[in-house]
N, C-alpha and C positions, 0 to 999 in steps of 0.2 A: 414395640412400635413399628407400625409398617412402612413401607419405602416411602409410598403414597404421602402420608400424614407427619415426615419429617422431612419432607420436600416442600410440606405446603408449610409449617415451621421455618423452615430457610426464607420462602421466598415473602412472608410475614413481619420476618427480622429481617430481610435485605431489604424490603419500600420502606421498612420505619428507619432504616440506618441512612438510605436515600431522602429522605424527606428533609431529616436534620441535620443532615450532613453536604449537603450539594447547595452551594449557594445559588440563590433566585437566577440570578443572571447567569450563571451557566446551565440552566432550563429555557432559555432562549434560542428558538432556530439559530444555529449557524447562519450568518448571513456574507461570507464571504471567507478568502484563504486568512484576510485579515481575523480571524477569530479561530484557525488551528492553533494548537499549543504544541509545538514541535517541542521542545526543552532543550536541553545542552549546557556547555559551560555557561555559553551567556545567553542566554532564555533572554527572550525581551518581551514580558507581560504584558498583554493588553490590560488586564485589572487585576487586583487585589485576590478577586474572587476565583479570577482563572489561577491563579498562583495557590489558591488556598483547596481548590478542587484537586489541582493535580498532587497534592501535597499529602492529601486526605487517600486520593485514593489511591497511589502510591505504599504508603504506610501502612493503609491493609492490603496490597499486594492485587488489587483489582483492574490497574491495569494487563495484568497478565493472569486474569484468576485462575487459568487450570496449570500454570509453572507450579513447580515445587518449593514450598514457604523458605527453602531454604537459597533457595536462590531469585528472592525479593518477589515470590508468586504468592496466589491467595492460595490453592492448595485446593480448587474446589473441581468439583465431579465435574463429568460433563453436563451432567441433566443441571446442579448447579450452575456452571456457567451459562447454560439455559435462562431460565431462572432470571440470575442477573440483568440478562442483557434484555428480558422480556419489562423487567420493573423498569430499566435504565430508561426504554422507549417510550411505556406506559409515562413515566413522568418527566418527559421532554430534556432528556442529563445527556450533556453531551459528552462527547468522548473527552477522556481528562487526558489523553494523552495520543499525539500523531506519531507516529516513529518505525522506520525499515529497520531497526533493534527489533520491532516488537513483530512484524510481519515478516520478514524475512530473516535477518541473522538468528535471532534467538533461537526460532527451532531449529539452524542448521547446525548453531553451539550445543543444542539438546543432544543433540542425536550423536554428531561428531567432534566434540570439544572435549577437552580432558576436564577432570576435575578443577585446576587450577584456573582456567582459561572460562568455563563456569561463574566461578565465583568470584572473578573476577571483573567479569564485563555484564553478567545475567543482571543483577542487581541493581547498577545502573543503570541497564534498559531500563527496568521495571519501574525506577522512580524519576526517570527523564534524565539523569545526569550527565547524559553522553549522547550526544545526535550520531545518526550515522548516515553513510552513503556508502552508494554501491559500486566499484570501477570493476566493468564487464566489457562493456562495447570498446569499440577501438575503430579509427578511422578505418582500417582495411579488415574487420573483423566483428563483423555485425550478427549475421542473420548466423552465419556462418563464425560463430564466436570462439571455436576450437583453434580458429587463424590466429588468435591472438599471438604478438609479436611482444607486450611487455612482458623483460627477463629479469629475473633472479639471480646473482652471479651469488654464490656460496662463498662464503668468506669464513669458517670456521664456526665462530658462535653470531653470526648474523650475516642478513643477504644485504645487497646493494640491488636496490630496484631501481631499472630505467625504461623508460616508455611513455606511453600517452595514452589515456582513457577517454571518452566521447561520451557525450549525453548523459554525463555525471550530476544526474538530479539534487539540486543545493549542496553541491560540492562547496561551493565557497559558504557553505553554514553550516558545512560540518564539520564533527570536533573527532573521527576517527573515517576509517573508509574501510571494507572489507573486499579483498582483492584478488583477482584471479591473474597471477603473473606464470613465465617461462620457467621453470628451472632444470627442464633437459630436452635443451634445444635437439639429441639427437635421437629422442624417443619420438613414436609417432604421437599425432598432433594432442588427440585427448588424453597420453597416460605420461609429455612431460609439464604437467599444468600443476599450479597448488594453490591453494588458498592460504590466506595471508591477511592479518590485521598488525594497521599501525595506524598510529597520532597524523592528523593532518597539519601539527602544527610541527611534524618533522622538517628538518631542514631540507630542502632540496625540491618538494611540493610545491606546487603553484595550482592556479585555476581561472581560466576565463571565460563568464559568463559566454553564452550565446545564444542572440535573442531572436523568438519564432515570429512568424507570420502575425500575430496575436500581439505583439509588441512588448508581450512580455514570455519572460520563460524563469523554470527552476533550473533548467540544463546547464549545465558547463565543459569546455574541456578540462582535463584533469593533465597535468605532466609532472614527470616522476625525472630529477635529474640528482642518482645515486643517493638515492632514498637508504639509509639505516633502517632495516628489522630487523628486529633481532627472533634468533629461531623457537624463541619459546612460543612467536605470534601466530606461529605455522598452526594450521587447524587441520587435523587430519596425517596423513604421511606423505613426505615429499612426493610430486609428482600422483597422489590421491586426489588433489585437487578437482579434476571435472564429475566427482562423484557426490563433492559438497555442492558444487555448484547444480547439477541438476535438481537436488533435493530443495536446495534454496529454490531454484526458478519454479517450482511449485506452488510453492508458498506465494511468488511474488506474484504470478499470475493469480493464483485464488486473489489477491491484494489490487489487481486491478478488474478483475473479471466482478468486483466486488461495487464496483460503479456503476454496473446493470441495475442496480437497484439502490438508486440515492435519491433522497427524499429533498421535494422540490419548498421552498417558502408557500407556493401559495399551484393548488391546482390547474392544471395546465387546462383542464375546460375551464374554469374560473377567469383566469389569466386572459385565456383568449376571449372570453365574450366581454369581459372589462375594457378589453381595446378594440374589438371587431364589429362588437352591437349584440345584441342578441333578437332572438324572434320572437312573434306573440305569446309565445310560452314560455320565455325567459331563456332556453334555452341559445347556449350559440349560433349568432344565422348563417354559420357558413357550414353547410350540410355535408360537404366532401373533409374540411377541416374537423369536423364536429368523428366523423367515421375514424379519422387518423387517430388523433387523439385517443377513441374510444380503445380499437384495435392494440396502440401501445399501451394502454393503462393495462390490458389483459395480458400482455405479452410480458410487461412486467412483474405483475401479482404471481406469473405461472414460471418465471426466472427467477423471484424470489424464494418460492415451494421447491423450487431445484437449487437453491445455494443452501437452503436450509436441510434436505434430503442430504445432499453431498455431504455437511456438515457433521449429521447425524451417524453417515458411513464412516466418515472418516476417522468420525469418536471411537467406532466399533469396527475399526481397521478391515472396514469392508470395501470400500473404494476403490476404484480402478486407478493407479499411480498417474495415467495419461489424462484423467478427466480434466483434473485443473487448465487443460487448453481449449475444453469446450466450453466451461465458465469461464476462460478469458477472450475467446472467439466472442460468442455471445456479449458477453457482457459490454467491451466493448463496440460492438456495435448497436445492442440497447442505447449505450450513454448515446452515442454519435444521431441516432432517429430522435433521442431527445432533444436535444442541442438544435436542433434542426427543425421540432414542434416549436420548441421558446421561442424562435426569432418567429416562425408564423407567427404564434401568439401574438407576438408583441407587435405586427404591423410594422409601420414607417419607424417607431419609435425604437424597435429595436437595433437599426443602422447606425443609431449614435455611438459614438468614437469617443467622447471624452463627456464630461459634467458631473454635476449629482446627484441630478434627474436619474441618470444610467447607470450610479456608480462606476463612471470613465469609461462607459462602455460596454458591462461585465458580459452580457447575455451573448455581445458579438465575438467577446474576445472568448469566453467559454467556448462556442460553436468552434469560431477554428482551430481552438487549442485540444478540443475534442478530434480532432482529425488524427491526433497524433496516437490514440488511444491503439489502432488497430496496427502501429508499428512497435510502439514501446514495449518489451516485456515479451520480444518474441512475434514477428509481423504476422499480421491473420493467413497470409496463406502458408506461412511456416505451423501455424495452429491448426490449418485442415488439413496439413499433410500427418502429422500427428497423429489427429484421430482418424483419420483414413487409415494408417499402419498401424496402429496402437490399438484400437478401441476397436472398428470395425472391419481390424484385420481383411484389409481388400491387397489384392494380389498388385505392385509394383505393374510400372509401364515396362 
C-alpha cells in the first residue's frame, strides 16, 4: 500500500471518528475566552459537552497527536497530524484543550526531562489534568531575563526558593508553574540559572492579579517566600537552566506569533458594511476601509502559508532555530492591524464599555489588550534584533 493511499485511510477514519465523536456544540465558533477549556485540578466546565470533548480526545491522545503514546500522545506522523487538524477545521471542532503544558513545557520536558519527570507530568498535560504557568519575567528582569534575581538556596535534597515573578499569565489558576530561578549567584548571569517545577499549592506561593488597561487581565504577580522543591523537580542540570529556557521561548513565541492568523466570527468586510452601509453594489461604501481590510486579508492568508511552511521545516528539522521570532514579530503585529480593523468595522458601536449588545465591550477590550502582543513573549524590537543577528546575519553597530 503506498504512502499516498494510507494517508488518505487516516484521514477517512479521523472525519468518521470526528463526526461521532465531537459533540455538536463544540463545532460552534469560539465566541469568547469564556469557551476555552484550560483544564486543571478544578476545570470549571462551561457544558457537558466541553467536558466530554476534552475527555474523548484526551483518551486517544489528540490533544498532543505527535507525543509518544506513551506519554499520553497519539503517536501520529507529521503528515498525520496534518491530516487532523485539516479534518478538525474542515468540521468546525474546536480545540479540546488550551494549555502552556501543551505549547511550551512539554516539548521542553521532551527534549530535556528525564524519564521519570516524562511520565510524570506529559500525561497530564495530555489530558488537562494539571494547568500550568510560566514564572520568567521579574520586576527588574524583563527583556533582559538573564537579570533574573529569584534564588535557589541548596538545601541537600531540595531548594528553598525566594523572589518574585511578574506577568505570570493565570498564575492564580494555576495548579503548578515551571520556573527559571538563581542557584549560582557567583557564576555569570546565564550559566548560574535552572529550571525548576513545583505545585502552586506549595506553601510559601502567593499571587496577585494585575489588572491592564482593558480592565481586565490573566497577568499576576507571582511571589515565592521559601518555597520547598524538592531536587528531583530540577529539569536539566543545575545551573543548565537558560538552555531549557531558550528552547521553551521557542515554542512560546511560535504560540503567540500563532495569533497572526485567528479566525474571526464573522468577516471583517462583512462586519464592516453591516455597520458602515454599503454601496450600489453591496459592497462596503467606505473605499479607503474597503482597501485596508482587503490588503490584511492578504497579508494574512500569506502569514498563514508561512506558519504552515515553517511548520512543515520544522517536522523535517530544516528550520532556522531564530525564525520563531519572526513568526512572533509578525504575528503579533498581524493580531494588533486586526484589533484595530474590528473597532473601524464596528463604527460608534464598537466604543461601548460594558452591555450585551458588546459582550461588556469585548472588540474594545480585545484592541487594547492586543497592544500587549508586541511586548509579551519577548518585545518586538527584542524580535528584530534577533533576526537582524540570527537570520540575516547583519554586522552589530
Amino acid at each position: 500500500m503506498s504512502e499516498t493511499s494510507t494517508l488518505e485511510d487516516f484521514r477517512a477514519a479521523t472525519r468518521a471518528w470526528l463526526e461521532a465523536n465531537c459533540p455538536a456544540e463544540m463545532r460552534q465558533p469560539l465566541r469568547g475566552e469564556e469557551d476555552y477549556c484550560w483544564g486543571g485540578r478544578h476545570a470549571r466546565f462551561q457544558s457537558e459537552a466541553q467536558r466530554l470533548w476534552l475527555q474523548r480526545m484526551g483518551e486517544r491522545g489528540w490533544t498532543v497527536p505527535t507525543w509518544p503514546r506513551e506519554y499520553g500522545g497519539g503517536g501520529l506522523t507529521p503528515q498525520e497530524a496534518v491530516v487532523l487538524q485539516q479534518q478538525m477545521r474542515s468540521l468546525g471542532c474546536r480545540p479540546a484543550l488550551w494549555s502552556f503544558g501543551i505549547w511550551m513545557l512539554g516539548p521542553a520536558l521532551l527534549k530535556f526531562g528525564n524519564e521519570s519527570q516524562k511520565r510524570e507530568h506529559l500525561p497530564k498535560i495530555a489530558r488537562g489534568e494539571i494547568r500550568w504557568c510560566q514564572g520568567y519575567s521579574e520586576p527588574n528582569a524583563g527583556s533582559d531575563l538573564a537579570s533574573l534575581a529569584t534564588r535557589a538556596e541548596d538545601k541537600g535534597d531540595h531548594y528553598l526558593v525566594n523572589g518574585q515573578k511578574i506577568w505570570t499569565s493565570y498564575a492564580d489558576q494555576a495548579d503548578w508553574i515551571f520556573c527559571l530561578v538563581r542557584t549560582d549567584s557567583a557564576a555569570k548571569k546565564h550559566t548560574g540559572i535552572s529550571f525548576v517545577l513545583f505545585d502552586m499549592a506549595s506553601p510559601g506561593v502567593s499571587t496577585k492579579p494585575i489588572t491592564l488597561i482593558s480592565g481586565k487581565s490573566p497577568f499576576c504577580e507571582t511571589f515565592f517566600d521559601n518555597v520547598r522543591v524538592e531536587k528531583h523537580n530540577l529539569v536539566g542540570q543545575p545551573g543548565g537552566g537558560w538552555d531549557v529556557a531558550k528552547y521553551l521561548l521557542t515554542h512560546e513565541r511560535e504560540m503567540i506569533g500563532a495569533i497572526g492568523d485567528r479566525s474571526q466570527k464573522q468577516p471583517l468586510g462583512s462586519m464592516a458594511a453591516q455597520n458602515l452601509g454599503r454601496d450600489a453594489t453591496g459592497r462596503l461604501a467606505d473605499p479607503h476601509l474597503r482597501a485596508r481590510i482587503a490588503e490584511f486579508e492578504v497579508d494574512e492568508a500569506a502569514f498563514r502559508a508561512l506558519m504552515q511552511r515553517f511548520g512543515e521545516q520544522a517536522r523535517a528539522r530544516q528550520a532556522h532555530g531564530a525564525f520563531s521570532s519572526a513568526l512572533k514579530y509578525y504575528g503579533a503585529e498581524l493580531n494588533k492591524r486586526r484589533q484595530e480593523l474590528i473597532m473601524a468595522a464596528l463604527g460608534s458601536d464598537g466604543l461601548e464599555w460594558e452591555g450585551a449588545a458588546s459582550n461588556d465591550g469585548e472588540a474594545a477590550r480585545d484592541w487594547l489588550r492586543s497592544k500587549a502582543n508586541s511586548i509579551e513573549g519577548g518585545t518586538s524590537e527584542v524580535q528584530l534584533n534577533v533576526i537582524a543577528k540570527r537570520i540575516l546575519e547583519l554586522p552589530g553597530a
